[in-house]
N, C-alpha and C positions, 0 to 999 in steps of 0.2 A: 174507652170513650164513654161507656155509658156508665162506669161510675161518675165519670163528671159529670156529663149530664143529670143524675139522678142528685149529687152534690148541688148541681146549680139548682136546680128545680125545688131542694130542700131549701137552700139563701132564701131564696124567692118568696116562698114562702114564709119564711121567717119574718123574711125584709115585708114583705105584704100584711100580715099581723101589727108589726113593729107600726109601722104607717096609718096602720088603724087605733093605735091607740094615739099615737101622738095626735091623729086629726078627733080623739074624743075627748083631749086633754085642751085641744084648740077651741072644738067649741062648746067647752065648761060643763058637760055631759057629766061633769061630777059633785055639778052647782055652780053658782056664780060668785064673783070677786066676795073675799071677805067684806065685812063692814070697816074693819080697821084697816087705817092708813097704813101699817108698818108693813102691814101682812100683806094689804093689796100691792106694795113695791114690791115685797118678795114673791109672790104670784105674779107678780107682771115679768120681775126678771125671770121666771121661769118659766115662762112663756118664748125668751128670746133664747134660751137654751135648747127647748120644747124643738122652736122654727129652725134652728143650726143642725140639731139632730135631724131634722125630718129632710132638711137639704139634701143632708152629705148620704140618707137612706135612700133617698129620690136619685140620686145621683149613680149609688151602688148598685142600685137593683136597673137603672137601666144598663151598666155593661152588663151585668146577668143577663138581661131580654136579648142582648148586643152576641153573647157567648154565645147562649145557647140556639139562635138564629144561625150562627157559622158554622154550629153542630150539626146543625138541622140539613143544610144546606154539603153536609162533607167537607166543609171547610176550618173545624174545630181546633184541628191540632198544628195548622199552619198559620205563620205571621201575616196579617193582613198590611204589613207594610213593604216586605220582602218575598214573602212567600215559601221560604224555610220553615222548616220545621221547628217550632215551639221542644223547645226542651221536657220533658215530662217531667224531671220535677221543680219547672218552674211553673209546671200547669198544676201541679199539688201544691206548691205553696199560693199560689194567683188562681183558682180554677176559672175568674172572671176575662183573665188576659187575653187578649187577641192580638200581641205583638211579643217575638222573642227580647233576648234579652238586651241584645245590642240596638236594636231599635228601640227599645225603652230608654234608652242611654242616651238615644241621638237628639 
């Protein structure tokens, strides 16, 4: 258990860095819109790329908060929908999962 835990708490951090640069990439921390039109499209679309990524990190690092809470609590390695027992190596390839494999399914 506590290599996951110590896995999640590394994500975490990762996912927590990752999130800092997108919010310095958000607010132009590396300067502001070019002068040219073309450029400024292209800095804008990659701004909407920027916000898609920063979603789907915001989204990852709360099951990590979500995992490693259940760890916390003794509840790490069992399904929070059934109560079974989480496969171990569904919990190495998912260390974020908090439901086995058949309720993933359902």
């Amino acid at each position: 258990m506590t290599d996951r835990k110590s896995e999640l708490e590394t994500l975490r951090a990762d996912l927590t860095a990752r999130l800092s640069r997108y919010e310095a990439h958000q607010h132009r921390e590396g300067g502001a819109l070019d002068k040219d039109f073309e450029e400024q499209a292209a800095q804008t679309q990659n701004d909407e790329v920027v916000d898609s990524l920063e979603t789907e990190t915001r989204a990852e690092l709360a099951q990590i908060e979500h995992a490693l809470a259940r760890i916390d609590n003794g509840m790490g390695d069992q399904c929070e929908s059934c109560g079974e027992a989480i496969d171990p190596r569904r919990l190495q390839v998912l260390p974020y999962t908090t439901v086995c494999v058949d309720c993933a399914e359902d």
